[in-house]
Residue, then its C-alpha position, 0 to 999 in steps of 0.5 A: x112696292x112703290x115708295x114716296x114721301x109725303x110731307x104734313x104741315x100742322x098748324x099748332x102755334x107754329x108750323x112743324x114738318x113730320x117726314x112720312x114714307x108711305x108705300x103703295x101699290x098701283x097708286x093705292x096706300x098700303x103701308x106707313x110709319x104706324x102699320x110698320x110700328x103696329x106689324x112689328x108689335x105684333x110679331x113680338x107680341x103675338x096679339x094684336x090686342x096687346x099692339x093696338x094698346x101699345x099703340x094707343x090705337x082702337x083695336x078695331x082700327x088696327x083691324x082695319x089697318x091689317x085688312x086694308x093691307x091685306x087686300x092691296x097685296x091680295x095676301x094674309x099678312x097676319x096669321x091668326x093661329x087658333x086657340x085658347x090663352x097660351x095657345x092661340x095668337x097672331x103671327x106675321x106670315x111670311x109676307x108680312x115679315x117680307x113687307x116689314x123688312x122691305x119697309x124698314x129698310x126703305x125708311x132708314x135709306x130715305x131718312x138717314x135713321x131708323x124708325x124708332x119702335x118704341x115698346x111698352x113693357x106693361x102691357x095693359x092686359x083687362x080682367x075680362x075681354x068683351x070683344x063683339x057685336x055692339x048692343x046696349x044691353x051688353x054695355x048694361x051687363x058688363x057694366x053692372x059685372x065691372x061695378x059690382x066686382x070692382x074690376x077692369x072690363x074691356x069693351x070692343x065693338x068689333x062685330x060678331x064675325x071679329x069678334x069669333x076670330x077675337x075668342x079663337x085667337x084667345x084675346x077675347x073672354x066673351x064675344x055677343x054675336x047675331x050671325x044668321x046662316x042664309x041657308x038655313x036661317x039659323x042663328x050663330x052656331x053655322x058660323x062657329x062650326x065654320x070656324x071650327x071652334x065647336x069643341x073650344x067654345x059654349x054659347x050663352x043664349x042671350x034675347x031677341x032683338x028687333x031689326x029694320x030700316x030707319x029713314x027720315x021719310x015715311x017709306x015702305x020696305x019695297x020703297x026702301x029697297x027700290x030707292x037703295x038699288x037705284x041709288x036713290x037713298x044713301x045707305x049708312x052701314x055698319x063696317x065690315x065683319x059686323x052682323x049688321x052688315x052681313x045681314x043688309x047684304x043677305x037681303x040686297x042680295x035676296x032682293x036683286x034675285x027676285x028681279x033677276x039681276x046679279x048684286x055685283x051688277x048694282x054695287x055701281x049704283x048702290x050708294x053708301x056701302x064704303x062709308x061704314x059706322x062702328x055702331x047702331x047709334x051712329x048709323x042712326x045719327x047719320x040717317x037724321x043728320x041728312x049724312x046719310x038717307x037710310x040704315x039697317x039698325x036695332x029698334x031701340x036706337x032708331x027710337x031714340x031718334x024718333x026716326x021711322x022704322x021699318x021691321x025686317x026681323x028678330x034676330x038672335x043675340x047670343x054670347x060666346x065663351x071660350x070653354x076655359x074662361x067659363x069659370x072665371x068670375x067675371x063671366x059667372x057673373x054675367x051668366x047669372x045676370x043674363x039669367x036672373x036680372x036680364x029680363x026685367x032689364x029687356x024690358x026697359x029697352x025697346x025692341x028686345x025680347x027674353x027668350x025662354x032658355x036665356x041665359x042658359x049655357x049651351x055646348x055646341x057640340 
C-alpha cells in the first residue's frame, strides 16, 4: 500500500493546516483518517448503521466509502453476517482488520501521535428503521406513522438492493424495493431468494409506479436510447445498488443486444454512468438544469418539472419486513395505512397505481 500526505489549506478567518495521511493503491485513493475511524467503529459495533451516526456521516455514504475500498483491494473488507436483531451485524474480515492495522500504524509514525478514535457512548438508535428505495409515497407513510405514534423514524434512501442487505444485517425494520429479475420479469421475490432471506422475511405489497425517461427535448425512446449509446446525451443516474440503476442497464443492455454489440464494448461512449444522484428528484433537476441531458426516473418527479416524459414500464414497489419486526407497532401501522388510507393517497401522485392485494402481507416461502 502506497502512503502519502497530503496537506488542506481552509480559509475560514485564518488560514489552518490539517495533516492527512491518505493510502493508495496504483494511484487510486483508498483509505484516510475517516475510513480508518469509520473500519474501527464498525468492528466495535457491529453495525455500520450505528458507526456512520457516530461519525456524523450519511449511512449511505459510508456504504459508498467500504464499497470504494473494496474495489481498489478487490477483497470484502466488511462481512455482512445475516440475521435478525441480535443475530445479524457487520464484522471486519481479516483484510480489513490487516487494512486497519497497516493504516494506524502508518499514521502514528508519520505524525508522531495516535489517530484519535473518538467513540460516543450513546448510540442513537430509531424507533423504526426504513432503509430503501427512495419514493414519495413512503416519506408520506412513515410520516403520517412518526406523526401519529409520536416516535423517531429513521429514513434512508439506500436503494432497494442495500436496502435487503440492510433487513439481513438487522439494521433496518422495512426496507421498499422494485427489484425486477431479467429473466423472468418478475418483481422482488428472485432477489430475496438470491439472497437467501426467504424464511426470515415477508413482503408488504405496496403499488405501481410509472417509469421512464425525462429529457429536455421532445425525444422518442428509440431517439433516447441512439443518442445515450452514442454518447450523445448525458445520462444522469441513480447510484449504485439502486432499483433505478439496475433497471436502465437491463434496458442498455437489452438495447445493444438487439444491435449485436456487447454493453461493455460502449460503456467508453456512454456518457454519465460515474456521476450518480441519491434520489428521483435529483436526477430530474440535473436533467432540467442542463447538468445532465436524459434520466430514468418515476413520473411523478418528472412532472414536477414539466420535463418530457417517455413511458418505459410499471414497476412493482413492495415493502420488505424482517419476520420478527412484524409485530412491532411502528410497522402495524404502516400495513394498516398501506391497506386502508394508501389508495386514496396514490391518487393525489402521479404516476402510481393500488394494486388489488396492496397492503397485503405475503411470506415468501
Amino acid at each position: 500500500m502506497l502512503l502519502r500526505t497530503c496537506i488542506e489549506v481552509k480559509i475560514v478567518k485564518k488560514v489552518r493546516f490539517r495533516l492527512e495521511l491518505v493510502g493508495e493503491i496504483d494511484g487510486v485513493e483508498c483509505i484516510d483518517s475517516r475510513v480508518a475511524k469509520l473500519l474501527y467503529l464498525i468492528d466495535k459495533y457491529g453495525s455500520i448503521y450505528a458507526a456512520s451516526k457516530s461519525l456524523g456521516i450519511p449511512y449511505s455514504r459510508a456504504w459508498d466509502l467500504i464499497s470504494k475500498l473494496e474495489r481498489v483491494l478487490s477483497s470484502k473488507v466488511v462481512d455482512r453476517r445475516r440475521g435478525g436483531k441480535g443475530g445479524g451485524g457487520a464484522v471486519l474480515t481479516s483484510v480489513g482488520k490487516e487494512i486497519l492495522r497497516e493504516y494506524l500504524s502508518a499514521y502514528e509514525k508519520v505524525t508522531g501521535r495516535k489517530l484519535a478514535l473518538s467513540v460516543l457512548s450513546d448510540i442513537y438508535v430509531p424507533d423504526v428503521a426504513y432503509m430503501g428505495s427512495n419514493d414519495p409515497i413512503v416519506e408520506r407513510v412513515l410520516g403520517i406513522v412518526r406523526d401519529s405514534l409520536n416516535i423517531d423514524v429513521a429514513i434512508e434512501w439506500v436503494g432497494s438492493s442495500l436496502g435487503l442487505a440492510c433487513i439481513s444485517l438487522g439494521e433496518a425494520d422495512i426496507a421498499g424495493m422494485h427489484l425486477v429479475d431479467k429473466d423472468t420479469g418478475t418483481y422482488n421475490i428472485p432477489h430475496i431468494e438470491k439472497m437467501g432471506l426467504e424464511d426470515s422475511v415477508a413482503i408488504i405489497e405496496g403499488y405501481l409506479r410509472d417509469i421512464g425517461f425525462v429529457t429536455r427535448r421532445s425525444l422518442g425512446y428509440d431517439d433516447i436510447i441512439e443518442g445515450i449509446l452514442r454518447g450523445e446525451l448525458r445520462l444522469a443516474c441513480r447510484q449504485r445498488g439502486t432499483g433505478t440503476r439496475m433497471l436502465l442497464l437491463n434496458i442498455l443492455e437489452r438495447e445493444c443486444r438487439a444491435r449485436g454489440i456487447e454493453l461493455r464494448e460502449i460503456k467508453r461512449t456512454v456518457r454519465g454512468l460515474e456521476t450518480e444522484y441519491r434520489t428521483h428528484l435529483d436526477v430530474v433537476r440535473a436533467v432540467a438544469s442542463g447538468e445532465a441531458d436524459v434520466g430514468l426516473a418515476i413520473r411523478w418527479a418528472a412532472e414536477q418539472y414539466r420535463l418530457n416524459y417517455v413511458h418505459v414500464a410499471w414497476e412493482h414497489f413492495d415493502f420488505v419486513v424482517r419476520r420478527d419486526a412484524l409485530e412491532l407497532g411502528p410497522v402495524r401501522r404502516i400495513v394498516d395505512i398501506l391497506s386502508s388510507e394508501c389508495r386514496r393517497m396514490l391518487d393525489e401522485f402521479e404516476g402510481y397505481r393500488a394494486k388489488e392485494s396492496t397492503g397485503r402481507i405475503l411470506s415468501v416461502i
